[in-house]
C-alpha positions in Angstrom: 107.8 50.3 55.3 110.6 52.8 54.5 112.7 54.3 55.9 115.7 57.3 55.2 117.1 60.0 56.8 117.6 60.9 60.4 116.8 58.2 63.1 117.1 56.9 66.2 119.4 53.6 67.8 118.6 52.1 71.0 121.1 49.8 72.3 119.8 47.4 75.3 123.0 45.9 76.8 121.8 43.2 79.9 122.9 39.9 81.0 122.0 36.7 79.7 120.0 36.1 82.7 117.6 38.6 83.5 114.4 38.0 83.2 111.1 40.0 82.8 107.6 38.2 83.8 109.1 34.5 83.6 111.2 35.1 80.2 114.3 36.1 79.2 114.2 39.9 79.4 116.3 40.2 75.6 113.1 37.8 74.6 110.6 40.4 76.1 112.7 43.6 74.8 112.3 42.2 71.3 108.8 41.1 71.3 107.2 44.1 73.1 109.2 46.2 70.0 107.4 44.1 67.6 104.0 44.3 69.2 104.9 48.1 69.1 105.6 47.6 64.9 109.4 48.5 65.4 111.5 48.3 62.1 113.3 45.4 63.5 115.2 44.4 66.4 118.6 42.2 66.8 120.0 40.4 69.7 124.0 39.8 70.1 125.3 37.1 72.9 128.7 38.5 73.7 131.8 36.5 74.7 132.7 38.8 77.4 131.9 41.7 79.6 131.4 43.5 83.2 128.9 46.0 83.7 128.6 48.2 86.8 129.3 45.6 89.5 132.8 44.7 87.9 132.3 41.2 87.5 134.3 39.7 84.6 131.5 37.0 82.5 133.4 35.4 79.9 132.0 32.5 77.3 135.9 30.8 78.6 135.9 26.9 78.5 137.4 27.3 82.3 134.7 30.0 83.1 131.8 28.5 82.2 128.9 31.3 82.8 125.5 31.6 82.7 125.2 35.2 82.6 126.9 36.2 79.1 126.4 40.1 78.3 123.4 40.6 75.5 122.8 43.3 73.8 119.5 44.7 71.6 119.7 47.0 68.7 117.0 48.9 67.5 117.1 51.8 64.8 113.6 53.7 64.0 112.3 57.2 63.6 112.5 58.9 66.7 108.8 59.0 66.7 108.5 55.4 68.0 111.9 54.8 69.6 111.0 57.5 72.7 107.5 56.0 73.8 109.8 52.6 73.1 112.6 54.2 75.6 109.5 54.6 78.8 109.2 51.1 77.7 112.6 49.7 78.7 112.4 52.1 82.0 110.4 49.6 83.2 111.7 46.5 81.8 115.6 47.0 82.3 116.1 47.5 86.1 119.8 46.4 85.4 121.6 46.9 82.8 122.3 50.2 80.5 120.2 51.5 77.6 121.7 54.2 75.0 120.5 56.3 72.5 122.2 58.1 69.2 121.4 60.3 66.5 122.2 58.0 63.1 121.2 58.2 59.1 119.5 55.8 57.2 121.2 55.3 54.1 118.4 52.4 53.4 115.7 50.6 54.8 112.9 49.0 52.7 110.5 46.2 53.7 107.7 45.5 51.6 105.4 43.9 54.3 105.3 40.7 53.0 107.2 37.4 54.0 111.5 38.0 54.7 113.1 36.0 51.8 116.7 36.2 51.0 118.3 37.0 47.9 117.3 39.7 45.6 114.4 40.3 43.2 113.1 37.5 41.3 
């Protein structure tokens, strides 16, 4: 796959904590864009945050919380990222879920197993 040019991102930003059919719901975001052959997907545990309710969570040794914010980034061709977006309407019934215009300077997979490095 290949991708350059004008795209979509999608950034998912939840709480640690909420949950989607018995999972995590960043678990559920992630594998439903897979199952939907997304680019790729990426999950970030922040160290602090408060979302509408105003309630500080913090990764702090003296507040210990359960609830850490989490974001998901996606970037795609706008041709799969907006069925993706009716998607999260369902899934994300807190939280926040934004979309921008970006370029693709470079994205190349060649569909066979992720190894690091460059070419052999």
């Amino acid at each position: 796959m290949k991708i350059e040019g004008k795209a979509k991102a999608v950034a998912i930003y939840v709480g640690e904590s909420d949950r989607w059919k018995g999972q995590p719901l960043y678990v559920a975001i992630v594998e439903e864009a897979r199952r939907l052959g997304m680019a790729g997907a990426s999950v970030f545990r922040g160290m602090m945050g408060f979302g509408a309710n105003s309630r500080i969570h913090t990764a702090s040794i003296l507040r210990l919380s359960e609830d850490l914010p989490v974001s998901i980034h996606i970037v795609d061709v706008e041709e799969r990222i907006k069925p993706f977006l009716r998607v999260l309407d369902d899934m994300v019934s807190e939280g926040l879920v934004v979309t921008c215009d970006v370029t693709v300077e470079r994205y190349v997979h060649s569909g066979g197993p992720a190894q690091g490095g460059g070419k052999p």
